[in-house]
C-alpha positions as CSV (number, residue, x, y, z in Angstrom):
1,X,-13.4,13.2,3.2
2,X,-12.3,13.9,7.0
3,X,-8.8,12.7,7.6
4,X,-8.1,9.9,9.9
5,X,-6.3,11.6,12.9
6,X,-6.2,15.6,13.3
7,X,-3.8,17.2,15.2
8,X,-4.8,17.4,19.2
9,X,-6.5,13.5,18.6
10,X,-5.1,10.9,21.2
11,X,-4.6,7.4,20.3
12,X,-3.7,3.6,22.0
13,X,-0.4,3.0,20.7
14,X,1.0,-1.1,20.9
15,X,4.8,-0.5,21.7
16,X,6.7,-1.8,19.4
17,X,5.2,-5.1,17.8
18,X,7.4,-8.1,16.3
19,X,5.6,-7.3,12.9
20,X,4.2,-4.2,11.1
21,X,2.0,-4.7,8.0
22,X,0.5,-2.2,5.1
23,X,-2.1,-0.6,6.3
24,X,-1.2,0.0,9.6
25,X,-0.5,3.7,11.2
26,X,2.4,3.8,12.9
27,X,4.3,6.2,15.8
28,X,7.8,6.8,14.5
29,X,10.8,9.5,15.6
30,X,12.3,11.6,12.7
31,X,16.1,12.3,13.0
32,X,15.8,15.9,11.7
33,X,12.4,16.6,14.2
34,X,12.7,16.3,17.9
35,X,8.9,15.2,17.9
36,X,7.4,12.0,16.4
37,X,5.9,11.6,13.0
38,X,2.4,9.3,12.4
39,X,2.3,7.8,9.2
40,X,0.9,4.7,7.5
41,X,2.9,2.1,6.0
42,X,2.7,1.6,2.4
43,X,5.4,-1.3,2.1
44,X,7.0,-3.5,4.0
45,X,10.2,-5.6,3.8
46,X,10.5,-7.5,0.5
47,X,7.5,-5.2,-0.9
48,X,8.6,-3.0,-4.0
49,X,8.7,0.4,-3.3
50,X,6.0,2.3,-4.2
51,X,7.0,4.8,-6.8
52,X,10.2,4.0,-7.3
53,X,12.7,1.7,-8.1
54,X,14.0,-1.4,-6.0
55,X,13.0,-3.2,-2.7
56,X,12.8,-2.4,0.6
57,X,14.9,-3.8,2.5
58,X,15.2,-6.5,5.8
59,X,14.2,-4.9,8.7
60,X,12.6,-1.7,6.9
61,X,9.4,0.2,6.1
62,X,8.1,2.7,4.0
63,X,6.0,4.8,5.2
64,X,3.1,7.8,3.5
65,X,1.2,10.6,5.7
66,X,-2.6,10.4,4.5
67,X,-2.2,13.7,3.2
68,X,0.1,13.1,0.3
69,X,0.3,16.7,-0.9
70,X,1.7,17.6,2.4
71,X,3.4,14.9,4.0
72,X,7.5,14.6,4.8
73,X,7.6,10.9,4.6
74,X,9.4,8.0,3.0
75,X,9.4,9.7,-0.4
76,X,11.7,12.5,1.1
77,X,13.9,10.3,3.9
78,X,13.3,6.9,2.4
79,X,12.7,3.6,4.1
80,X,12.8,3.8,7.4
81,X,14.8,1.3,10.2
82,X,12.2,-0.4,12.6
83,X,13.9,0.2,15.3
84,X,12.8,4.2,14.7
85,X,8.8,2.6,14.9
86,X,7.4,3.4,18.3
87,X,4.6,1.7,17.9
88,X,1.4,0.7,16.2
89,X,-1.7,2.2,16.4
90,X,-4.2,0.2,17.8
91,X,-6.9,3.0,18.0
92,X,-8.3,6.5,18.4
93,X,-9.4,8.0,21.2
94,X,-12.6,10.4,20.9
């Protein structure tokens, strides 16, 4: 199976949308990075949170990178604050 974005792939990002919803691959900055992070949101606010206990809360997501083995994402930082959501992807370049 080919993953859906490799690194060097350019994509139309929608800047900052009034809603986000599983599914979607998003553009987010990482405190601890000074680059930005693409990942797909697995939960949204309300949702459970996926392998683990509780809900995620108002105003957050929870995103996974496709590559689960290998991905730094909400498993390791936890939910993460909209307001660190660049944008949505709305496609790929090619």
């Amino acid at each position: 199976m080919q993953p859906h974005l490799i690194s060097g792939d350019r994509v139309i990002v929608a800047r900052r949308p009034s809603r986000y919803a599983r599914g979607e691959v998003v553009v987010l900055t990482r405190t601890d990075l000074p680059e930005q992070a693409i990942k797909r949101i697995a939960a949204v606010a309300g949702d459970r949170c996926p392998g683990g206990p509780g809900v995620i809360p108002p105003g957050h997501v929870f995103v996974l990178g496709d590559n689960l083995r290998a991905s730094v994402d909400s498993r390791h930082f936890g939910a993460v604050p909209q307001e660190r959501v660049t944008g949505r992807m709305i496609r790929r370049l090619t």
